[in-house]
C-alpha positions, -999 to 999 in steps of 0.1 A, spaced: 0 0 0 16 31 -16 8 62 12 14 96 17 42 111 34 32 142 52 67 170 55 62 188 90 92 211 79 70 223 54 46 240 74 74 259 87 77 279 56 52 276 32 69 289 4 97 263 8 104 249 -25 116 212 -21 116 183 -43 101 153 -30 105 127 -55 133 95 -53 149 108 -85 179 132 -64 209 127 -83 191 134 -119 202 164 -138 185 188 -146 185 196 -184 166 219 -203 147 213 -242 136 239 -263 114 234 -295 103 265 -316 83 258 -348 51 267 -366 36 255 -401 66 266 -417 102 267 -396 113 248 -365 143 254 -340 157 231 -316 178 233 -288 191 210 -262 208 219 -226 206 252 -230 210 278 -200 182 294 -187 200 327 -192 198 313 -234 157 312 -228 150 348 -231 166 351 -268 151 318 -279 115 320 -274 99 336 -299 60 340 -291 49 344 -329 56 311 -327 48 278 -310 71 273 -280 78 239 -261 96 242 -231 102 206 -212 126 200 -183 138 170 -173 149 164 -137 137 185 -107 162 182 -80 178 216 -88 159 238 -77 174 270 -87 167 267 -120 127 257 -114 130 288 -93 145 308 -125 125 293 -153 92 306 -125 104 339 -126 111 340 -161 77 331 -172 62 346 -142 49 318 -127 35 316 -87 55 303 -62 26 280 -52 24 263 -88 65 252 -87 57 241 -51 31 219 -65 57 210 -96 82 195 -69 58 181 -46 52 143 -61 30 139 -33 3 157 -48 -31 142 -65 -35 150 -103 -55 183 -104 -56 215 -130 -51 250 -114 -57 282 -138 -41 311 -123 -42 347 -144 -24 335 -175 -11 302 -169 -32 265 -164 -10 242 -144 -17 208 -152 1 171 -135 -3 138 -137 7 106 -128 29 87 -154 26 45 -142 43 19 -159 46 -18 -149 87 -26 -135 101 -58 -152 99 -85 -136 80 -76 -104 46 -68 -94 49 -30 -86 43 1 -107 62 27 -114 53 61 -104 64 91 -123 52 134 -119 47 150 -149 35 187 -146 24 211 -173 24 246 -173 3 265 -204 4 299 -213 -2 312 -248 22 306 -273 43 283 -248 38 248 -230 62 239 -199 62 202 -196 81 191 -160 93 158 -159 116 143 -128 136 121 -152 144 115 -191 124 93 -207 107 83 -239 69 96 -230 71 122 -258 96 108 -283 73 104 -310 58 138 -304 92 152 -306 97 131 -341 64 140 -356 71 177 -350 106 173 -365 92 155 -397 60 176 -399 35 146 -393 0 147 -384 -13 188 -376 8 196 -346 25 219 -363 -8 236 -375 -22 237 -341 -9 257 -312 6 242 -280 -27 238 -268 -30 211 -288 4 199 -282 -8 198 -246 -37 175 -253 -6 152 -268 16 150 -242 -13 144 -220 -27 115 -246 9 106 -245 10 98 -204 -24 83 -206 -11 54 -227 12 43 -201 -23 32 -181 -36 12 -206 2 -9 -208 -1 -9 -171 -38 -19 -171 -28 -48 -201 1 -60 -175 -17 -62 -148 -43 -81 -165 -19 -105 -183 -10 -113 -148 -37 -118 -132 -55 -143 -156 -19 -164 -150 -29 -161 -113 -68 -170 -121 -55 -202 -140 -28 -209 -112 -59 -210 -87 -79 -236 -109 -48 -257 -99 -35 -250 -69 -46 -234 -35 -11 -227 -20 -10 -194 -3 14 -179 -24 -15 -172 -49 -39 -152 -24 -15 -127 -16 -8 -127 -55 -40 -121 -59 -39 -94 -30 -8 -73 -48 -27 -72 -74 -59 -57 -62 -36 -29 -42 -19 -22 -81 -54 -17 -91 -70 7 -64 -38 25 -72 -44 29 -105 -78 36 -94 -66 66 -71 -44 80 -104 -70 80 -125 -99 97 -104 -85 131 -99 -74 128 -133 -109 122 -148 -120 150 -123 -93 177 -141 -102 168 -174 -139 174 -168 -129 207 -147 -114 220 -183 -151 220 -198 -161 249 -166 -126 268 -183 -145 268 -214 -177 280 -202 -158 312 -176 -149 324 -215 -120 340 -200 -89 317 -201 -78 322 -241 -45 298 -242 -74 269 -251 -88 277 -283 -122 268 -281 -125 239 -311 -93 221 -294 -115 214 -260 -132 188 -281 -97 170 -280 -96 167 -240 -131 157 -238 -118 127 -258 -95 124 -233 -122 124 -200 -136 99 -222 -109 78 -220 -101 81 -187 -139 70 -177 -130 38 -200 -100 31 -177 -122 37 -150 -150 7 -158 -123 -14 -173 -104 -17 -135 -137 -19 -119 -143 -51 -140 -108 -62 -137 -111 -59 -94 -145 -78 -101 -128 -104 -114 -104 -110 -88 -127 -109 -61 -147 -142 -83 -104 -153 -84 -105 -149 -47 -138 -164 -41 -127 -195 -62 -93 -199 -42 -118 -198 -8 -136 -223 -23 -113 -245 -35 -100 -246 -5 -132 -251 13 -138 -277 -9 -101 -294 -4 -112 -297 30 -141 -312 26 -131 -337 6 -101 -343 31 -128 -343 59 -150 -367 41 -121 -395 32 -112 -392 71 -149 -399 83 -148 -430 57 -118 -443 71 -134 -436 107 -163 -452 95 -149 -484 84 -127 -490 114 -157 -485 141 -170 -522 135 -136 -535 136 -128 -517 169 -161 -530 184 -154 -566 171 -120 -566 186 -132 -548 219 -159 -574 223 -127 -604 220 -105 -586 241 -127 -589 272 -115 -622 281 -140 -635 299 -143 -672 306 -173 -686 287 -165 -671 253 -168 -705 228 -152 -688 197 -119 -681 219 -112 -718 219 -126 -732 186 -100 -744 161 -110 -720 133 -124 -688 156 -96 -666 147 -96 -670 109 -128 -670 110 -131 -633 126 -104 -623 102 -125 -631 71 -159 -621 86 -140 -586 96 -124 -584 56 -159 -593 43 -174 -563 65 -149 -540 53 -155 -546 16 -192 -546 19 -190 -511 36 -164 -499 6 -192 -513 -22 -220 -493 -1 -201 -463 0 -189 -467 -30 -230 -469 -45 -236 -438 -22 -207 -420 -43 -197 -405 -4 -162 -407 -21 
């Protein structure tokens, strides 16, 4: 169970920037992209004294940062671009639910990036956090990784209408991009599991329950990701109806109500898959139940069988004087195959009874 850590130094002073992720020792590197329909500029680890000469703001501008551990430069890139100290609080702070702030100029958007580790059960957390003001998108991300490659490649080669649109559009891309990474979780976790479900139609060792159990915590997580998410998407349809916030132009909000639409489909599709391990959980129970039973039932024959022969051999071992069978020549063969005879005849009549 994944839970929050709560920071008491951070009541101290609120406006305490601090990054709370596991990624420490990442550097942090900045990407610039410049293009429109017609010309495109790219540059890689630039300075953040560089910005100011390379954005140009008659064209589209696509800002992303990868690693968030040094905080000076978040703190320069927020006063460049005029952003509140609150918002790069909320940048650093991984601890924080997916939500969508607008602010004056600037909508501040992050979400949970959760991919499936190799060879484990867990999942892989990741921050991603967007900032959008007009002409320019700030995408935060704690570490390099191939999210956005093939957004980077189709603005290089001029595929698809990204460089039409403005970065409002690229925003519903990067977005589109992270959401992807729930549906491979979502497949991997379900690959999984129906191994577990088919394990359980075999076996009931113990191992499988909590199998079962790691698997259900993966989903409520997934479940807890997606939630606020769903809820930030919709919130963008009440930004379109305040008719104030302009970096959204208003036939690109059609694009991120595909993407509430797709988050509500994650939504019923973990719902089903948790429904299905509670029937995988309810089968191990009663497999086992039934392994029991069946355990229980061959005991009770075998208890069964042996009563008549402990009575017969309790009434001989009284030794009392005037008992004719304990001196006839034949007695004790006699009680041997009368006893074999009994035991048979019960097996048959059980056997008829199908009692095992």
């Amino acid at each position: 169970m994944r839970k929050i850590k709560y920071n008491k130094g951070r009541k101290v002073q609120p406006t305490l920037l601090d990054y709370t992720g596991v990624h420490k020792y990442t550097q942090t590197e900045i990407q610039l992209f410049v293009f429109d329909a017609i010309d495109l500029a790219e540059f890689h680890e630039i300075e953040v004294a560089q910005l100011q000469k390379h954005l140009d703001f008659t064209k589209n501008n696509w800002l992303n940062i990868h690693g968030l551990n040094d905080i000076d430069i978040i703190k320069q890139v927020g006063n460049l671009l005029s952003v509140d100290n609150f918002m790069l609080s909320d940048i650093l702070n991984t601890t924080k639910r997916t939500k969508v702030d607008e602010y004056h100029d600037v909508l501040f958007f992050n979400i949970k990036s959760l991919l499936p580790e190799e060879d484990t059960n867990n999942i892989k957390v990741e921050q991603i956090s967007f900032l959008l003001k007009k002409d320019l998108l700030v995408s935060f991300q704690e570490k390099r990784s191939d999210f956005f490659t093939h957004i980077r490649e189709r603005i290089r080669t001029h595929s698809g209408i990204v460089r039409e649109k403005k970065v409002d559009y690229l925003l519903f891309l990067l977005l589109d991009a992270v959401m992807e990474n729930f549906y491979i979780t979502l497949e991997s976790e379900e690959d999984k599991v129906e191994s577990i479900i088919n394990l359980t139609k075999q076996s009931t060792d113990l191992q499988l329950l909590e199998a079962i159990e790691k698997h259900r915590d993966n989903y409520n997580f997934l479940k807890r990701a997606i939630i606020p998410l769903r809820d930030s998407l919709y919130a963008i349809k009440s930004i379109k109806d305040d008719n104030i916030f302009n970096a959204i132009e208003n036939n690109n909000y059609t694009f991120f109500d595909r993407l509430h639409q797709k988050s509500l489909e994650l939504l019923e599709q973990i719902e089903y898959d948790l429904t299905t391990l509670d029937s995988a959980s309810n089968y191990f129970f009663s497999a086992q139940s039934h392994k029991m039973n069946q355990i229980m039932k061959t005991l009770t024959v075998v208890s069964v069988i042996f009563m008549p022969l402990t009575f017969i051999v309790g009434v001989y071992g009284m030794n009392f004087d005037f008992m004719p069978e304990l001196r006839w020549k034949y007695g004790y063969i006699s009680i041997i195959i009368f006893m074999l005879i009994l035991v048979i005849g019960m097996i048959m009549y059980f056997k008829k009874k199908k009692w095992f």
